[in-house]
C-alpha positions, 0 to 999 in steps of 0.5 A, spaced: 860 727 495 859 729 488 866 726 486 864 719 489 857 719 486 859 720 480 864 714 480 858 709 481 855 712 474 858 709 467 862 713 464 858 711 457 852 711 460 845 712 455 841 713 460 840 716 466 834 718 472 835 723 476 829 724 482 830 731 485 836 734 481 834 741 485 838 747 481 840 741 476 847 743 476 849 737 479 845 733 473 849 737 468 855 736 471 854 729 470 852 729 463 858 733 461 862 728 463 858 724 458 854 730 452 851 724 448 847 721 454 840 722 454 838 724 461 831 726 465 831 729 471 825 730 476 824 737 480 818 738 484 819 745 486 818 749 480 823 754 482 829 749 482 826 746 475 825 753 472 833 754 474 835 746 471 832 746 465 836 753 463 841 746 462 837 743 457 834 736 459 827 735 460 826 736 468 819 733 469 815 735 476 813 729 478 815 721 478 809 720 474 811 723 468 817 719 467 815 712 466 811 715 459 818 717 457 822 710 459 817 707 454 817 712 449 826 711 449 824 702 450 832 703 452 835 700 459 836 705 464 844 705 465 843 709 472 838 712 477 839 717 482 835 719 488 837 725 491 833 724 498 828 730 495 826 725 490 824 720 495 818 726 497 814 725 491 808 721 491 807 720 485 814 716 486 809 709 488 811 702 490 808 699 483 812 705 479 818 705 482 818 696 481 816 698 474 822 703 473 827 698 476 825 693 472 827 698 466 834 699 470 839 695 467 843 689 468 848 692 472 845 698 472 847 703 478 841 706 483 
């Protein structure tokens, strides 16, 4: 599974969402395919998120939190994953997620 998601993601990707990245492995092994991407990652279980952010990129707790960091980057979204973890969190709304897939870019990958 992971080989195949990976293909769908460019690999010169800038900026990818990845909604419930659990442990965050998978998240950095994505991200050593590309070290110059800027990923966030959002885990809302705090024992997973403690072990994902040993990897350095930001994990924030809840959907909500992601869009103050997409206007503070102001650069197109090259890729979102949702893990289906992600889809749990209801702080992820119908306004924020329309709000973020106008963020994604033109041929962006969800």
């Amino acid at each position: 599974m992971t080989e195949q998601l990976w293909q769908c993601i460019p690999p010169d990707s800038d900026l990818v969402l990845y909604f419930g990245c659990g442990d965050g492995s998978r998240a950095e092994a994505l991200r050593q395919r590309n070290p110059k991407m800027t990923l966030i990652a959002v885990e809302p279980d705090p024992n997973l998120r403690d072990m994902a952010s040993q990897y350095g990129f930001p994990v924030l707790d809840s959907a909500i939190n992601v869009w103050p960091r997409l206007e503070e980057l102001a650069m197109p979204v090259d890729a979102w994953i949702m893990e289906r973890s992600g889809w749990q969190d209801e702080t992820l709304t119908r306004s924020l997620r329309k709000r973020i897939l106008a963020c994604l870019r033109d041929g962006g990958t969800l």
